[in-house]
NUTILUM-585304 format. One record per residue (C-alpha): residue in one letter; x, y, z. Coordinates in steps of 0.25 Angstrom, whole numbers, plus 5000, padded with zeros to 4 digits. Layout:
NUTILUM-585304
aXYZ...
***
This chain:
NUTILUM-585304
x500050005000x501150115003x501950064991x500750104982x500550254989x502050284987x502050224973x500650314971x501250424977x502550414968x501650424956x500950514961x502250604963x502850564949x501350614943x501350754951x502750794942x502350874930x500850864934x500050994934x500351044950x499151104957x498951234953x497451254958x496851184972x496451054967x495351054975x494351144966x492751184963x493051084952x492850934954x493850854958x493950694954x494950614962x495350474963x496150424972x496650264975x497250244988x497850144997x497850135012x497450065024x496150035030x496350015045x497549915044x497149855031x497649935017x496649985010x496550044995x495550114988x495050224978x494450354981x493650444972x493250594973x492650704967x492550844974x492150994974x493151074982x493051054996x492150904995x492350794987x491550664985x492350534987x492150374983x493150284989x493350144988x494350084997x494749935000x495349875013x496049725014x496249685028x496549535037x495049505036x494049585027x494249675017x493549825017x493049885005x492550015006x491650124996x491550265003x490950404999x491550505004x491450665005x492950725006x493050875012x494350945008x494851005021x495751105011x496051154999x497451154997x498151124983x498951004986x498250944998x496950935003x496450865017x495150805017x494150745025x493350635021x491950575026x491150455020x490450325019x490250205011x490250045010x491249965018x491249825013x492149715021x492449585015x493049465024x494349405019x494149255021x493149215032x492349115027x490949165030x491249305031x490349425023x490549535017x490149665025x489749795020x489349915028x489350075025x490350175032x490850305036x492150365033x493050495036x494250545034x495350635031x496250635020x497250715011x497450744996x498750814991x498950844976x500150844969x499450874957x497950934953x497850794950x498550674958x498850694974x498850594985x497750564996x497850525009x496550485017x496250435031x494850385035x493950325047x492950225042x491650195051x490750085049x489749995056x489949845056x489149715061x489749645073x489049505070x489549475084x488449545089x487649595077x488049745077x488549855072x489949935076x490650035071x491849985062x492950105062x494350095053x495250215047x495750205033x497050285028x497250295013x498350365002x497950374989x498350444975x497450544970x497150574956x496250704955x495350714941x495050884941
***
């Protein structure tokens, strides 16, 4: 996982030479279109996923996907989220973020064992810093709550887990 965000970021670095430097605040009146695939951890367990955005000036409108791998299950995750640009610097911008979505948990190998899907909360903080009008790097962390069913003694808790994520950010203006 580290290896792919140096070896992103390397790109990233050997892209910003001899691209157009940002001359006007990339965030604008105008709409702005981002992608952005990241890598991570989810709790203990590395996560990796792909984020999608499209804003106005201070708000943007987000659709993330995101996937966690760990011991015993595996978390699959699809959240909306509403992101508020905390500034509105040239090169770096911190945010916060707030959401919800689908949570899906699959069991890895127990014989018996379903599936589990349930809806979620999320919020966050992150950072986006531009080299360019059109590539940066974006660094996130979240706190996801959920409800699950203790089939122990048939009910719900209140599942928490953090997220931390570092991803490379291709804008569309």
């Amino acid at each position: 996982m580290l290896g792919i965000a140096v070896f992103s970021a390397a790109m990233l670095f050997s892209l910003s030479k001899g691209a157009e430097p940002i001359e006007s605040d990339p965030v604008q009146s105008a709409a702005i279109t981002e992608v952005t695939p990241v890598t991570g951890f989810m709790g203990a367990s590395p996560s990796v996923g792909v984020k999608a955005s499209m804003g106005y000036s201070g708000v943007a409108l987000e659709l993330a996907g995101d996937a966690a791998v760990g011991n015993t299950a595996a978390l699959y995750m699809v959240m909306a989220n509403a992101i508020i640009n905390l500034s509105e610097t040239k090169r770096a911008i911190p945010y916060g973020i707030l959401g919800g979505g689908l949570f899906l948990t699959v069991p890895a190998g127990a014989v018996g064992s379903r599936s589990i899907s349930n809806t979620g909360i999320c919020y966050g903080a992150g950072l986006r810093y531009y080299f360019t009008k059109k590539y940066g790097l974006r660094i996130e962390s979240k706190q996801f709550l959920t409800q699950i069913l203790n089939a122990a003694d048939n009910r719900q808790e209140l599942f928490i887990f953090q997220s931390i994520s570092l991803g490379v950010l291709f804008g569309f203006h």
